[in-house]
C-alpha positions as CSV (number, residue, x, y, z in Angstrom):
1,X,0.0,0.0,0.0
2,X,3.1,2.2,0.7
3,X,4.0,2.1,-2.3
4,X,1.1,2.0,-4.3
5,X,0.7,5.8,-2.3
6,X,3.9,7.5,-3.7
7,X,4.3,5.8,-7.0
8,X,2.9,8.5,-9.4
9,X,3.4,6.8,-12.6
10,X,2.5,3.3,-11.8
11,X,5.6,1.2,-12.0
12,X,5.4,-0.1,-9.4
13,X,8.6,1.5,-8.5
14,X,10.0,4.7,-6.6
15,X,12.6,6.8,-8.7
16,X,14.8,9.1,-6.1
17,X,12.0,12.1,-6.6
18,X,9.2,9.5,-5.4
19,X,11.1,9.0,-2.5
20,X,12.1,12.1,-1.8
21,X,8.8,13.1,-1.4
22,X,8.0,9.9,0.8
23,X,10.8,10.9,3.3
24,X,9.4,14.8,3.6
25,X,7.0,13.0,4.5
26,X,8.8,11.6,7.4
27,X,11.2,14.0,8.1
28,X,9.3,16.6,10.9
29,X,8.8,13.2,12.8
30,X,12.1,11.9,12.3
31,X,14.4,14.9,13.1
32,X,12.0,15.6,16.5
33,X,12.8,12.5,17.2
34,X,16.4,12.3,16.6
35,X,16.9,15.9,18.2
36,X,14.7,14.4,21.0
37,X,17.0,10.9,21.3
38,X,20.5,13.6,21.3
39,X,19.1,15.4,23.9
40,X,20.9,13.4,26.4
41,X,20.3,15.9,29.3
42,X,16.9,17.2,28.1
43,X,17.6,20.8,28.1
44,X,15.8,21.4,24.9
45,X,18.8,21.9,23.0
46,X,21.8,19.8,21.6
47,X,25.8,21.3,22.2
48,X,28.2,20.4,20.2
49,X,29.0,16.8,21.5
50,X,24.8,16.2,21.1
51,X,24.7,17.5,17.6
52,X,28.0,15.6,16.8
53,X,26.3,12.9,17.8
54,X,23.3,13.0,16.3
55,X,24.6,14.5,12.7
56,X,26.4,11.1,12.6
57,X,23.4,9.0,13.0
58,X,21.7,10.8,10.4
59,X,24.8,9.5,7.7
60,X,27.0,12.8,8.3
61,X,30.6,12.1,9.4
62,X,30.8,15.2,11.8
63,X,34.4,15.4,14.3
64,X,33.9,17.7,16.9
65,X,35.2,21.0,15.5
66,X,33.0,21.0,12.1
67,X,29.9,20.0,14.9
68,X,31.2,23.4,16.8
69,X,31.4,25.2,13.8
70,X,27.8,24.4,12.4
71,X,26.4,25.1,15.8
72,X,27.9,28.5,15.4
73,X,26.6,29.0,12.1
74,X,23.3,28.2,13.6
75,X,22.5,29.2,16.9
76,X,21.5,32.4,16.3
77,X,20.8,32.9,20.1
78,X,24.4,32.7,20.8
79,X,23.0,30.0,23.6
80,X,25.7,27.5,22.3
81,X,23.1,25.1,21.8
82,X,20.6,24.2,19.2
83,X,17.1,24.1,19.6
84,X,14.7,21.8,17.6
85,X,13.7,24.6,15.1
86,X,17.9,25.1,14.5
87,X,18.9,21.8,14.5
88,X,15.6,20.9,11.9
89,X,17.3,24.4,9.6
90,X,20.5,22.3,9.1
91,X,18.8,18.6,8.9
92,X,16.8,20.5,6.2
93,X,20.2,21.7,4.4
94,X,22.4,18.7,4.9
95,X,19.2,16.5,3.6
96,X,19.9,16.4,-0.3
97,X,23.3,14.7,0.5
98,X,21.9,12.9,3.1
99,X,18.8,11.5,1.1
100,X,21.2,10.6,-2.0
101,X,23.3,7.8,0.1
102,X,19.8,6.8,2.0
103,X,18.1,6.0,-1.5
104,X,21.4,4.3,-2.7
105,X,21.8,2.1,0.9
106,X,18.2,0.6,-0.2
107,X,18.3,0.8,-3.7
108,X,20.1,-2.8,-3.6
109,X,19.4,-3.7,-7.7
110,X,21.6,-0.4,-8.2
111,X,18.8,0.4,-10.6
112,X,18.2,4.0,-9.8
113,X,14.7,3.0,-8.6
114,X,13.6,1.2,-5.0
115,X,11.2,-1.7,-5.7
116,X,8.7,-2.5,-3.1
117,X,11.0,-5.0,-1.1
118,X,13.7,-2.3,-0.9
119,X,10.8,0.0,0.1
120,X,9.8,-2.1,3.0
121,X,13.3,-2.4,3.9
122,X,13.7,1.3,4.4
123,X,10.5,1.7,6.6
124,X,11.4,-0.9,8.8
125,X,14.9,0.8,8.9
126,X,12.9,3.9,10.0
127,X,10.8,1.4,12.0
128,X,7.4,2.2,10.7
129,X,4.8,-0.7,10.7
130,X,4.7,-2.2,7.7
131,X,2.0,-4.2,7.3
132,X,-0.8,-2.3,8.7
133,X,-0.1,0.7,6.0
């Protein structure tokens, strides 16, 4: 049913624009929740070890000065933290990159399209239920 809901042209495959679309989708819900899950001592924002951290898990290779440097360019309160509205600003900016080596991870054929088995192995990846959508 996934899918069948993002495949415009009736292939019965998603091309990388298809899934692009798919993963906005996602993305408010997932970058709350990755904010949320780097949060470690739930002040609301992410320093520079918590946004090293959770740039990583989102695909980025991020060392500690280049984490310090982005939270500079973006921490326009000068609180030396990043709040969820921030950190989702720079999720939004590194995403194209980011969504690139996601769709080639699960594009397994190397066919420049995800077929519905790769599709259901990104969602539970991004553990979403499958099989009740």
């Amino acid at each position: 049913q996934i899918l069948g809901d993002w495949d415009d042209n009736g292939s019965g495959q998603l091309g990388l624009l298809q899934f692009a679309r798919l993963v906005e989708s996602l993305v408010p819900h997932t970058v709350m929740e990755v904010f949320e899950a780097f949060d470690s001592d739930k002040s609301g924002g992410l320093d520079k070890n918590e946004l090293a951290d959770a740039l990583r898990s989102l695909g980025r290779d991020v060392d500690s000065p280049a984490a310090k440097q982005m939270l500079q360019d973006y921490d326009e309160n000068h609180s030396e933290q990043l709040e969820l509205i921030q950190f989702a600003q720079l999720a939004e900016r590194l995403a194209p990159l980011a969504l690139w080596r996601v769709f080639q991870v699960f594009d397994t054929e190397k066919r420049g399209v995800l077929d519905a088995t790769d599709l259901s192995r990104f969602m539970r990846a991004m553990t979403i239920d499958v099989t009740s959508k």
